[in-house]
C-alpha positions as CSV (number, residue, x, y, z in Angstrom):
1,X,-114.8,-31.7,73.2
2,X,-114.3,-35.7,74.2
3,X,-117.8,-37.1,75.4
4,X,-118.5,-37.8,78.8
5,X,-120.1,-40.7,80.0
6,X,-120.9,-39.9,83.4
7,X,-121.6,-35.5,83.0
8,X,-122.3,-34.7,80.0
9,X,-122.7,-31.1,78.7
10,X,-125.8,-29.8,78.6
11,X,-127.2,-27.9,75.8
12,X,-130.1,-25.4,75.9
13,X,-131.1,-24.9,71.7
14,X,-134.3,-22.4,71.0
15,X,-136.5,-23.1,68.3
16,X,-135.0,-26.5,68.1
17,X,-138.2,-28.4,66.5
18,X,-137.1,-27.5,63.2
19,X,-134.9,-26.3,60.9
20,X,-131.6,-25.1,62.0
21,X,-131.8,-25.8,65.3
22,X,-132.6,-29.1,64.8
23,X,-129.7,-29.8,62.7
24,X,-127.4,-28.1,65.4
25,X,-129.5,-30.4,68.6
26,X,-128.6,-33.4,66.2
27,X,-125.6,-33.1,66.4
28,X,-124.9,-31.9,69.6
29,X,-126.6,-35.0,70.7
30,X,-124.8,-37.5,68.2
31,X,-120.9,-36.0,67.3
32,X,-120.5,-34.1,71.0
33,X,-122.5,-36.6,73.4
34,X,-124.2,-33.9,74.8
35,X,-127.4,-34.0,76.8
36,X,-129.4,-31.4,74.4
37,X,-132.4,-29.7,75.4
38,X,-135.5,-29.2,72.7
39,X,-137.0,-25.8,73.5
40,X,-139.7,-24.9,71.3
41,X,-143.1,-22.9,71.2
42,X,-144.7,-26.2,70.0
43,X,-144.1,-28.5,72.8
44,X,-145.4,-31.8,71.2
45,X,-142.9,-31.0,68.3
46,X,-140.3,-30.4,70.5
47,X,-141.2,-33.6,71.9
48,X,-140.5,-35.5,68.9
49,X,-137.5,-34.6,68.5
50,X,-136.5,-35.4,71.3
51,X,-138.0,-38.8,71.1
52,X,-136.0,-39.5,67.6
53,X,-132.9,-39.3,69.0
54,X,-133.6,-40.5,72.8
55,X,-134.7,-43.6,70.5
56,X,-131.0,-43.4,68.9
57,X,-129.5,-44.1,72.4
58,X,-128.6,-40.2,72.8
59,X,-129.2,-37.7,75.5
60,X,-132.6,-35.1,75.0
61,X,-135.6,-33.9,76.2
62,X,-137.7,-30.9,75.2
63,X,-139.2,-28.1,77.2
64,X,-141.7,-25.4,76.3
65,X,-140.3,-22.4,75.3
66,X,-142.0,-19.6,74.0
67,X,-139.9,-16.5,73.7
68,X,-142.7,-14.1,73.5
69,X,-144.1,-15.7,76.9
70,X,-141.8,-14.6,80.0
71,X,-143.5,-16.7,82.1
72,X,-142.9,-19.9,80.1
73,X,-139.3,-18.6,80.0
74,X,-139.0,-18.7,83.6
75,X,-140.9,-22.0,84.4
76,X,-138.5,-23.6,81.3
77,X,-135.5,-22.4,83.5
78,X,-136.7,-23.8,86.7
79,X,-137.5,-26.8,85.2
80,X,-134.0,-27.0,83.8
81,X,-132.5,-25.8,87.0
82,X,-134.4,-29.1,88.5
83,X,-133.5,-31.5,86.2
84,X,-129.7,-30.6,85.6
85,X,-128.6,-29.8,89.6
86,X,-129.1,-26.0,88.8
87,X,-126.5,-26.3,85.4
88,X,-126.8,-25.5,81.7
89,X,-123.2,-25.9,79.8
90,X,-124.6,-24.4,76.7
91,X,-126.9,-22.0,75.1
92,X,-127.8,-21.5,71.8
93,X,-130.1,-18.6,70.9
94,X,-131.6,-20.0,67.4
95,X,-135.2,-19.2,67.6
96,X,-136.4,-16.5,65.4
97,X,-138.6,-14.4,62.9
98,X,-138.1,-13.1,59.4
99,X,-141.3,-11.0,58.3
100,X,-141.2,-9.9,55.2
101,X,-143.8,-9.4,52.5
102,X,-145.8,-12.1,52.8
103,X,-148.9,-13.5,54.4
104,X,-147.4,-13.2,58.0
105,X,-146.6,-9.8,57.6
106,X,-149.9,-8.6,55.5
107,X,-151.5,-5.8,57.0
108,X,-149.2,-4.3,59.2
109,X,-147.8,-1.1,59.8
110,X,-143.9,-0.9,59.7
111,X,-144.1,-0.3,63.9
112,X,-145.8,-3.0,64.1
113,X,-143.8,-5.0,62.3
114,X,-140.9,-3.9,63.8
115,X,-142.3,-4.7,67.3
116,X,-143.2,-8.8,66.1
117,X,-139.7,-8.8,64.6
118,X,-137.8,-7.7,68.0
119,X,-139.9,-10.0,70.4
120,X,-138.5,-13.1,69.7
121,X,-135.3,-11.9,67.5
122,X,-134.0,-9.6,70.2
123,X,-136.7,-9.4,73.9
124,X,-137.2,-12.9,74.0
125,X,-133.3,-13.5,73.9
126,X,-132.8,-11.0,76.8
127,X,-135.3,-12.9,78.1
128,X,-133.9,-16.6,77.8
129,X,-130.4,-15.5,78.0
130,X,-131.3,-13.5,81.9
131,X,-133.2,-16.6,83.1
132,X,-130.2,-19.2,82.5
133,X,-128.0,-17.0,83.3
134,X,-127.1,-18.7,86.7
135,X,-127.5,-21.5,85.3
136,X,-124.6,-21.2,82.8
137,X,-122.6,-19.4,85.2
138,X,-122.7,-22.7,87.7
139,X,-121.6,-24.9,84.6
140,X,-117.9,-23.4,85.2
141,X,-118.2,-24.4,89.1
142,X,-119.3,-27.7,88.5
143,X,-117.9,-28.6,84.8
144,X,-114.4,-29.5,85.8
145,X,-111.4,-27.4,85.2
146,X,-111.9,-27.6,81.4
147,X,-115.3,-26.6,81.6
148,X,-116.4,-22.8,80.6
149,X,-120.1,-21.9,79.7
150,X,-120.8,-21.4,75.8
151,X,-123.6,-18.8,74.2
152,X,-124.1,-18.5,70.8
153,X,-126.2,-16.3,69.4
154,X,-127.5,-17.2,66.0
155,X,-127.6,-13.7,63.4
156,X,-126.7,-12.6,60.1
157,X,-124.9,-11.0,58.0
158,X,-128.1,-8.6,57.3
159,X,-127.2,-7.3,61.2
160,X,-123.9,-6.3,60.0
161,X,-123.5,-2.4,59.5
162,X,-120.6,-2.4,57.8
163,X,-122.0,-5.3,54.8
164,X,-125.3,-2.5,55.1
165,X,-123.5,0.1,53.4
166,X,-122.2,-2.3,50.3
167,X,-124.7,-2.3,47.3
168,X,-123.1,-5.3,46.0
169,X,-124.3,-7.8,49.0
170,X,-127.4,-9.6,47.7
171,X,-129.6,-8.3,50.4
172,X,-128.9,-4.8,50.1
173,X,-132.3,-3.6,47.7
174,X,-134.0,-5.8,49.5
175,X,-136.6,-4.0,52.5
176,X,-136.0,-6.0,55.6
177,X,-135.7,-3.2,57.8
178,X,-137.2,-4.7,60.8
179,X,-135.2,-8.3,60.5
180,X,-131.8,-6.3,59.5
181,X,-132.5,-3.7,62.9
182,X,-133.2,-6.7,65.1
183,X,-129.9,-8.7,64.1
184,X,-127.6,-5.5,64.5
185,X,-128.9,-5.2,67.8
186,X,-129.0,-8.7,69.2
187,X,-125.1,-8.8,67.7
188,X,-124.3,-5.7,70.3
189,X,-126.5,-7.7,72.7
190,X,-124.0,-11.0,72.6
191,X,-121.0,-8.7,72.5
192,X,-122.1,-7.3,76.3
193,X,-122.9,-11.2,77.1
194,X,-119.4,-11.9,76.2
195,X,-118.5,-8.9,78.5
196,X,-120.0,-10.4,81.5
197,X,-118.8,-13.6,81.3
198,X,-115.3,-12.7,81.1
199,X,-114.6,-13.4,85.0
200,X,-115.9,-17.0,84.2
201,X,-113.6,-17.7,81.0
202,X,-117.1,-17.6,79.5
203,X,-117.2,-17.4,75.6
204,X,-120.2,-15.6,73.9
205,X,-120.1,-16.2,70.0
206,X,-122.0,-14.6,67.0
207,X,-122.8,-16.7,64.1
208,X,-124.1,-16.5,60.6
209,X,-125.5,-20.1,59.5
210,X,-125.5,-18.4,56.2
211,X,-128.5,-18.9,53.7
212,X,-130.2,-21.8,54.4
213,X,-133.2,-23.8,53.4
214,X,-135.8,-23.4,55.8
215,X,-139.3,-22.0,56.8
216,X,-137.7,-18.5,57.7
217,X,-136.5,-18.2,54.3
218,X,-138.9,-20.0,52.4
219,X,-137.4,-22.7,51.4
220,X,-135.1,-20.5,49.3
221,X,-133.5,-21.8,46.2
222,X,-130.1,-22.2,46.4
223,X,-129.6,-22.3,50.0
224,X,-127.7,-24.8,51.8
225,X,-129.0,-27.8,53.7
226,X,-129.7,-27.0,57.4
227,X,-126.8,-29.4,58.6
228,X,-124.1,-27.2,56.4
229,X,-125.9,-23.9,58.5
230,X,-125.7,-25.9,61.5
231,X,-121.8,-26.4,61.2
232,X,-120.4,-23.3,62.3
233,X,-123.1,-23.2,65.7
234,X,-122.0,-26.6,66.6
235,X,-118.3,-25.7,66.1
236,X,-118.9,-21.7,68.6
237,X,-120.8,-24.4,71.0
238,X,-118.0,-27.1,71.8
239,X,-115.5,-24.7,72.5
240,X,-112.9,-26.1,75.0
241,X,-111.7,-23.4,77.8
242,X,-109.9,-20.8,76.2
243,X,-111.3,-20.7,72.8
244,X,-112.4,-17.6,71.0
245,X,-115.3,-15.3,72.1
246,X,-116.5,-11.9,71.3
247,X,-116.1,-13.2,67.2
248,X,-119.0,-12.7,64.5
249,X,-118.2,-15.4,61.8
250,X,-119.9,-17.9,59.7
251,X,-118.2,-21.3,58.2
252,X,-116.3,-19.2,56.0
253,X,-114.5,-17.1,58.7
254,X,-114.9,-13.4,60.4
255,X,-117.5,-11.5,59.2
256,X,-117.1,-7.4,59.7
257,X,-119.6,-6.1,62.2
């Protein structure tokens, strides 16, 4: 999509302090000219980003966002709502947890890891996605003719249950049972998003960033850079009216569900 000097698009990205979504607020901000929104659990963090590229002459700001907080969803979306004339182009659903064997996971019961695993990776984007939900649906009143409202939500190829049942995928002796469970199910999540927003033109997109350097994975050797895992987001984001929705894919195409 062209910039727009006088309306930009605005962007909601979750967990945007770091990491991935960082990359992806970068360069909605720099390549797209769009107004992009910081949310994060840290505010001061979120703040700082912000701040970098406000500095750069782009568009940001950062709210607090914590997905495990409903209330700090809610006042995030009013203050949104305020500061936007009641409009949010754009959502990306980024933030997440991976818990697997290591210190944040020590000591707990499979339930109970199963129930930190699904409060930000599936309740908390229930959550974010019902309370901009008006919000995205008044971007297609006020956008222009052009204009549709974007959500992508941000997954994995772990979520897919057709890659589940292939022993050759890299992942599959590997016991992340509460990560893979919360990915298949946010995946049918976006797919009734996408539902809903078909009277609107809307376009709800699943994406794979693929495996990427970052806290989530520890630093894995061997990943990409976060800007190669932010490509394929930025690309489901800045989708002109008409463009595909209800897809699963990362940079390298479909991926089976």
């Amino acid at each position: 999509m062209s910039k727009t000097a006088s309306t930009p698009q605005v962007a909601l990205v979750t967990g945007a302090n770091t990491g991935i979504g960082e990359a992806v607020a970068k360069s909605l901000a720099a390549n797209h000219g769009y107004h992009v929104i910081i949310g994060s659990r840290n505010l001061a963090a979120g703040q700082a980003v912000a701040d970098t590229l406000t500095a750069r002459g782009l568009k940001a700001s950062a709210v607090h966002l914590d997905l495990a907080d409903e209330s700090s969803i809610q006042a995030a979306a009013k203050s949104i709502a305020a500061a936007h004339n009641d409009r949010l182009d754009v959502l990306v659903n980024n933030a997440g947890v991976l818990l697997g064997t290591g210190p944040a996971a020590a000591g707990l019961t499979e339930r109970q890891r199963f129930e930190r695993t699904f409060v930000p990776n599936l309740f908390g984007q229930v959550g974010v996605t019902e309370a901009m939900w008006p919000l995205l649906r008044k971007a297609a009143e006020t956008g222009g003719s052009g204009n549709v409202p974007r959500i992508v939500f941000v997954s994995s190829r772990m979520g897919s249950l057709a890659h589940a049942k292939d022993p050759t995928t890299s992942f599959y002796h590997k016991d992340y049972r509460s990560y893979d469970c919360s990915k298949a199910a946010l995946n049918m999540l976006a797919l009734n998003y996408a539902r809903m927003m078909e009277d609107l033109g809307g376009l709800v997109n699943v994406v794979c960033p693929g495996l990427v350097k970052t806290k989530l994975s520890g630093y894995i050797e061997g990943g990409d850079t976060v800007e190669r895992g932010a490509e394929q987001i930025v690309q489901m984001a800045t989708l002109a009216k008409g463009g595909p929705t209800k897809t699963f894919s990362d940079r390298n195409g479909d991926i089976e569900w």
